[in-house]
N, C-alpha and C positions, 0 to 999 in steps of 0.2 A: 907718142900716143896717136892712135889712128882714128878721126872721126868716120861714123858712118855719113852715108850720103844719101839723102831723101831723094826721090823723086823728080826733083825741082834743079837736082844737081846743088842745092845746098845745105853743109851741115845743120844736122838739129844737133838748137841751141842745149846745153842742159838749164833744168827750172830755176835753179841759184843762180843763174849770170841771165836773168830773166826779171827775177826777183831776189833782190838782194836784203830787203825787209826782213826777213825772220833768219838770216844767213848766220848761223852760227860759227864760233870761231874755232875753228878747227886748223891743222899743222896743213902745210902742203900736201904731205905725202899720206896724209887722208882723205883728202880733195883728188889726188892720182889716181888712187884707188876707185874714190867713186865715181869719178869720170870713167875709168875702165870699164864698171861693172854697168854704167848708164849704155857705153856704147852697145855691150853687147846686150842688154835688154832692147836699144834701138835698131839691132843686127835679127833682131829674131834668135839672138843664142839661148835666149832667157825668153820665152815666150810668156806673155799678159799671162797672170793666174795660176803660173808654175813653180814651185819651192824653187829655191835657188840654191848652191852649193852650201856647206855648211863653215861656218865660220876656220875652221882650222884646214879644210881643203881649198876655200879662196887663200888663206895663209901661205900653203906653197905653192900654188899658181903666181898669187903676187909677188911671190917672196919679201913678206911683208911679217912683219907681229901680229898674233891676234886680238891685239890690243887696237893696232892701225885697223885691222877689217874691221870690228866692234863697233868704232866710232864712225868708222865711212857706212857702215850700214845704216845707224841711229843718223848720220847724216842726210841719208836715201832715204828716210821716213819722214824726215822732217819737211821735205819736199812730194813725199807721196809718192816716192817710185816704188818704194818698195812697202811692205806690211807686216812687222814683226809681231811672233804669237808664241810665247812663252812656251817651251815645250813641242813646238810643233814645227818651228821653222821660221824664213823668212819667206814671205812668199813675192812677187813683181806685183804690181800695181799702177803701172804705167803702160800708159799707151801710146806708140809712137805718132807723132801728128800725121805725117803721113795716111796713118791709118785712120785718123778719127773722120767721120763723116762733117762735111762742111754744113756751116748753118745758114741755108737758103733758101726763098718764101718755095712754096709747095705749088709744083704747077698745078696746071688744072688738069683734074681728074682723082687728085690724089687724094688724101682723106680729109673729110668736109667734118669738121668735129660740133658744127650747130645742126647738121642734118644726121648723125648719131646722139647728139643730146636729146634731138626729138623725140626718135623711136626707142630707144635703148629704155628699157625697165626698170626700177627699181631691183628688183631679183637678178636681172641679167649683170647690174652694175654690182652689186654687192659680191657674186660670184667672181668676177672677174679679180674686184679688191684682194677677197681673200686667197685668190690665188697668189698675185704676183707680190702683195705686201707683206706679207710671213718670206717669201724667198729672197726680197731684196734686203731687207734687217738683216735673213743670213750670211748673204754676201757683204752686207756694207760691216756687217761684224769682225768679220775676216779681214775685209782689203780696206778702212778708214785710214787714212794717216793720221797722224798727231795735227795737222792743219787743220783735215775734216774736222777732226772732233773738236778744235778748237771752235773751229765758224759753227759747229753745231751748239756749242754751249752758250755760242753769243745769242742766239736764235733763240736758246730755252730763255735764258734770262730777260731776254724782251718779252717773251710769252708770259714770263709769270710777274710781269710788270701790269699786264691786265688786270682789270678788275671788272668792268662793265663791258668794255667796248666790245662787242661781235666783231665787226666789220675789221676791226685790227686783228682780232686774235685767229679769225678764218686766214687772213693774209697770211700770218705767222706761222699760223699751224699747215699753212701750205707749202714757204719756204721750208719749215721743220722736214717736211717729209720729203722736199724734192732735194735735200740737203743730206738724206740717208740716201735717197737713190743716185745721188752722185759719187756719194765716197763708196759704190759697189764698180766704180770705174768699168762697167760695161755699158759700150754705150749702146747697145741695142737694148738695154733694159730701161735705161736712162731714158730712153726715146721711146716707149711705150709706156713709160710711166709718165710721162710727159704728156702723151694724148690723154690718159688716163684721168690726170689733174685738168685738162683742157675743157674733158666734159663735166668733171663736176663746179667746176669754174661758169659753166655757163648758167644765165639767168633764172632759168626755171626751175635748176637745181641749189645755185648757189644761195640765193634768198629764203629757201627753204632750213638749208644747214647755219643761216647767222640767226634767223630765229630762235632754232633751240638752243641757241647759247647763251642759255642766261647767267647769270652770278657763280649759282651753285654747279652748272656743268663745267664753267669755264675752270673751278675749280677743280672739279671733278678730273677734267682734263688736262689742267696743270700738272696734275701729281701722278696720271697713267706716263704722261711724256718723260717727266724727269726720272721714273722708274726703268723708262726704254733710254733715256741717255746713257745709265748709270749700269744698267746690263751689258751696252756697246763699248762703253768708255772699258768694265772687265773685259773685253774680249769674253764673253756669257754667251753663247748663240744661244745654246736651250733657253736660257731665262730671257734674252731679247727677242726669240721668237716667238713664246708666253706672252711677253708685254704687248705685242704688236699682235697677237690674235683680241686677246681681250681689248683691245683699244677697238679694234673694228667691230669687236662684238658691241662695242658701247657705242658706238657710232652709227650700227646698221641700222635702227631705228629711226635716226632721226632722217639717214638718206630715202628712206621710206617716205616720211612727211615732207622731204624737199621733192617731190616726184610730179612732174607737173600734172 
């Protein structure tokens, strides 16, 4: 087996000899296989977001059973390389390190996110929301792995561990959603949703949004979220798109009253 080679001149690792925690037990020559099929997702043969061959033509490529492909695939999700959808295919969901942008403070000049909380709108923020939050639910519907949605369900369940607290459930409800736009594994989405969360994170808006959350919204809002879990958990995009309009419809009121 041939590793590719990063940039650095050193192989990338695959995520199971990373993390060996959720490493299911699988034969050798299902671990072969999805070493293979890792490499060439890290080769560019398999490019981020592209169906992949189908279970019976990786068969004779590997020359393997399509019982061995079956399980190397289900093993590639369970790491989040890959994104299987019932009827439609498997699709990549991995992105090579090499390629992911590094996480380093922002020089100067670069975007000032207290000096857009100032000026930015009410109107102007809510446009933006419903832009990019209807298309990431569509992606993270698609490309989640069985991980994402695991760590997303730990998230709901702390959520609806609230009963009072604001201050906890804003935190929550912000992991909840930076938790969708990460299982859409694009990171230039991931990184503008990121700003995005940045400005309503700041003071003069955030204070605004823990206010309206009283008893009966936290409610309210417990039961829109575990409707968007349960649409993504189906692989549902129409119905997880529904949920995530109406969540923001219910929300754009109150970003209104957080508006300094």
């Amino acid at each position: 087996m041939t590793m590719q080679i990063k940039s650095d001149d050193q192989p990338e690792m695959p995520p199971w000899e990373k993390d060996v925690a959720r490493h299911p037990l699988v034969k050798q020559p299902v671990k072969t296989v999805a070493s293979r099929i890792f490499d060439r997702i890290v080769s560019g043969d398999y490019s981020y977001g592209t169906r992949i061959p189908a279970e019976r033509e990786l068969a004779g490529q590997f020359a393997e059973s399509r019982t061995t492909i079956r399980q190397a695939l289900d093993f590639l999700e369970v790491y989040g390389v890959v994104s299987r959808r019932p009827g439609l295919g498997t699709f990549v969901a991995y992105r090579s390190a090499a390629r992911l942008p590094r996480d380093e403070p922002p020089s100067e000049g670069m975007i000032n996110i207290t000096a857009i909380a100032e000026t930015v709108s009410p109107f102007e923020l809510n446009v933006a929301v419903s832009i990019l939050e209807p298309e990431i639910v569509r992606l993270a519907t698609i490309y989640m792995s069985i991980r994402d949605l695991a760590n997303l369900r730990t998230l709901l369940e702390q959520l609806h561990e609230v009963v009072t607290d604001a201050d906890r459930f804003a935190h929550l409800e912000k992991d909840f959603m930076m938790a969708i736009s990460k299982g859409t594994h694009n990171s230039a989405i991931i990184t503008m949703y990121r700003v995005l969360h940045e400005i309503r994170q700041q003071p003069q808006w955030c204070a605004g949004r823990k206010r309206t959350l009283t008893p009966d919204r936290i409610r309210e809002a417990q039961r829109a979220l575990r409707s968007l879990y349960t649409a993504l958990e189906r692989r549902d995009v129409d119905n997880a798109v529904e949920c995530m309009r109406l969540y923001i419809a219910g929300t754009q009121e109150d970003m209104i009253y957080a508006a300094p």
